[in-house]
N, C-alpha and C positions, 0 to 999 in steps of 0.2 A: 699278611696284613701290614706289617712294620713296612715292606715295600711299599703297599699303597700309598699310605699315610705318609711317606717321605717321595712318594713323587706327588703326589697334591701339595705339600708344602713346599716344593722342589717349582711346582707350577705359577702358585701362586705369587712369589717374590721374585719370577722371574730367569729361576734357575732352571738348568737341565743338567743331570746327572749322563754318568757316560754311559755310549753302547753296550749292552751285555751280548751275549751272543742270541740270546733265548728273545731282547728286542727286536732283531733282525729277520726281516719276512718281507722279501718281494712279492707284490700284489700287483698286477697289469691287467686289464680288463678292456674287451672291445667286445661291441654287438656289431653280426655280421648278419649280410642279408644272403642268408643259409640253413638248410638244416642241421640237425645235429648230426646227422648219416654225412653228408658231404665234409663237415668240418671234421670228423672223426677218421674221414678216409685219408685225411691231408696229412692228419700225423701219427697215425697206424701203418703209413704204407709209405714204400721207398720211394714210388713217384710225387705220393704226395707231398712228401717232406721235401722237394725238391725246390717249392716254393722260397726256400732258404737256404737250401745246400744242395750240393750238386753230387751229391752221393753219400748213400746212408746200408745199414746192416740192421733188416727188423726181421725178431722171430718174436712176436705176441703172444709171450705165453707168460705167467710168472716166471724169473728168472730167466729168461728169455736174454737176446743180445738186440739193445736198441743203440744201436752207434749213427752219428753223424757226421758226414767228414765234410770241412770245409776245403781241406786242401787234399783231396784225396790221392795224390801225389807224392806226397811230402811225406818224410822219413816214419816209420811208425812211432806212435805216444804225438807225435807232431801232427794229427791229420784232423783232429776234431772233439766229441766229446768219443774218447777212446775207451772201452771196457765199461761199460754202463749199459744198465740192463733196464729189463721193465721190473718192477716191483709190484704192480698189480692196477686191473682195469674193469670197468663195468663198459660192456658196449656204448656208444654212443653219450656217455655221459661222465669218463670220467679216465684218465692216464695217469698213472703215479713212475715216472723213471728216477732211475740215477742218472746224474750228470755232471762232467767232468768240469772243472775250472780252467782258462787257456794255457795252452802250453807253453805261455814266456811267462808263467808267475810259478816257477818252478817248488814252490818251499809249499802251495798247498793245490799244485795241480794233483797229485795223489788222492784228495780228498773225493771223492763223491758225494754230492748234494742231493737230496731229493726236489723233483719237479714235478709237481701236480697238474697237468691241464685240464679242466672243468670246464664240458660243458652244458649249458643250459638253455632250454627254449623261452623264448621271449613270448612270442606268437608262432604263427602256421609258418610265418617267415622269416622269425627272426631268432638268432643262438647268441646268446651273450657267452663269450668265451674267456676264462679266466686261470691264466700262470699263476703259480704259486709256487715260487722257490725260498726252500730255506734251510738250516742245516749252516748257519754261518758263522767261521770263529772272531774272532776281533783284535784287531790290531795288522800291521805290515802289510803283505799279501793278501790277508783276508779283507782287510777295505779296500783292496784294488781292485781285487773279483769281484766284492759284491757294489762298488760304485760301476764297475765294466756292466755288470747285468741289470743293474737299476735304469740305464740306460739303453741298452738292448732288447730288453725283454716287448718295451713298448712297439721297439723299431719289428722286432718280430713279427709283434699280433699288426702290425700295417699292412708288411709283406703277406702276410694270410690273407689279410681282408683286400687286400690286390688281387693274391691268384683267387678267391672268390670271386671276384667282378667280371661278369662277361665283359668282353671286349666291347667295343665299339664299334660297330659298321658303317 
């Protein structure tokens, strides 16, 4: 309550009070012209993921191994989100993993973050799809990550909503 009360008066004259960690929550959101089965298949399965990464390690199970590597090449802990798992899914409507932070922010790449992807029908044609990452500490490294995904996260759900779209003939 003592919180409230000092961020409305915090509001009112114009102040903000610093980041806590428990503030911080990535929110991204995009309606795609798809169903929930197609958007589900894009990041339950390694082809689908491919839409973003050109090679990934999915076993769909709780505690399962959901890795994505961007640089699938590049020395191991270097290749992606490295050692992250699923933590739990309802078909077609909902992914909770772990996920790594990049591997040049070394002081809280060790961290694993949770990432909820959420999806929902709009209509017969439409899924609003919505990331939800958080788990964020504050200060050094951790504003670096979570300023890195504040911006990527949007650039993601584009690339989805790309490999969504039929082509052009």
């Amino acid at each position: 309550m003592l919180r409230l009360i000092m961020a409305i008066t915090a509001a009112a004259f114009g102040l903000s009070a610093p980041a806590t960690a428990t503030d911080r929550i990535i929110v991204s959101s995009v309606e795609v012209e798809a169903s929930p089965t197609e958007v589900w298949q894009l990041w339950t399965t390694e082809e689908g993921l491919s839409f973003f990464a050109p090679a990934a390690e999915i076993d769909l199970r709780p505690g399962g191994r959901y890795e994505v590597y961007f640089l699938p090449d590049a020395p191991e802990g270097q290749r992606g989100s490295e050692g992250t798992t699923v933590l739990g899914f309802q078909e077609n409507r909902m992914l909770t993993i772990t996920w790594a932070l990049p591997p040049y922010l070394p002081e809280v790449r060790p961290h694993l973050t949770p990432l909820t992807v959420e999806l929902e029908p709009v209509n017969d044609t439409t899924t609003r799809v919505t990331l939800t990452h958080s788990g964020w500490g504050v200060g050094g490294e951790w504003d670096d990550a979570y300023a890195y995904f504040q911006e990527n996260w949007p650039a993601v759900l584009t690339l989805m909503s790309e490999a969504l779209t039929p082509a052009s003939e």
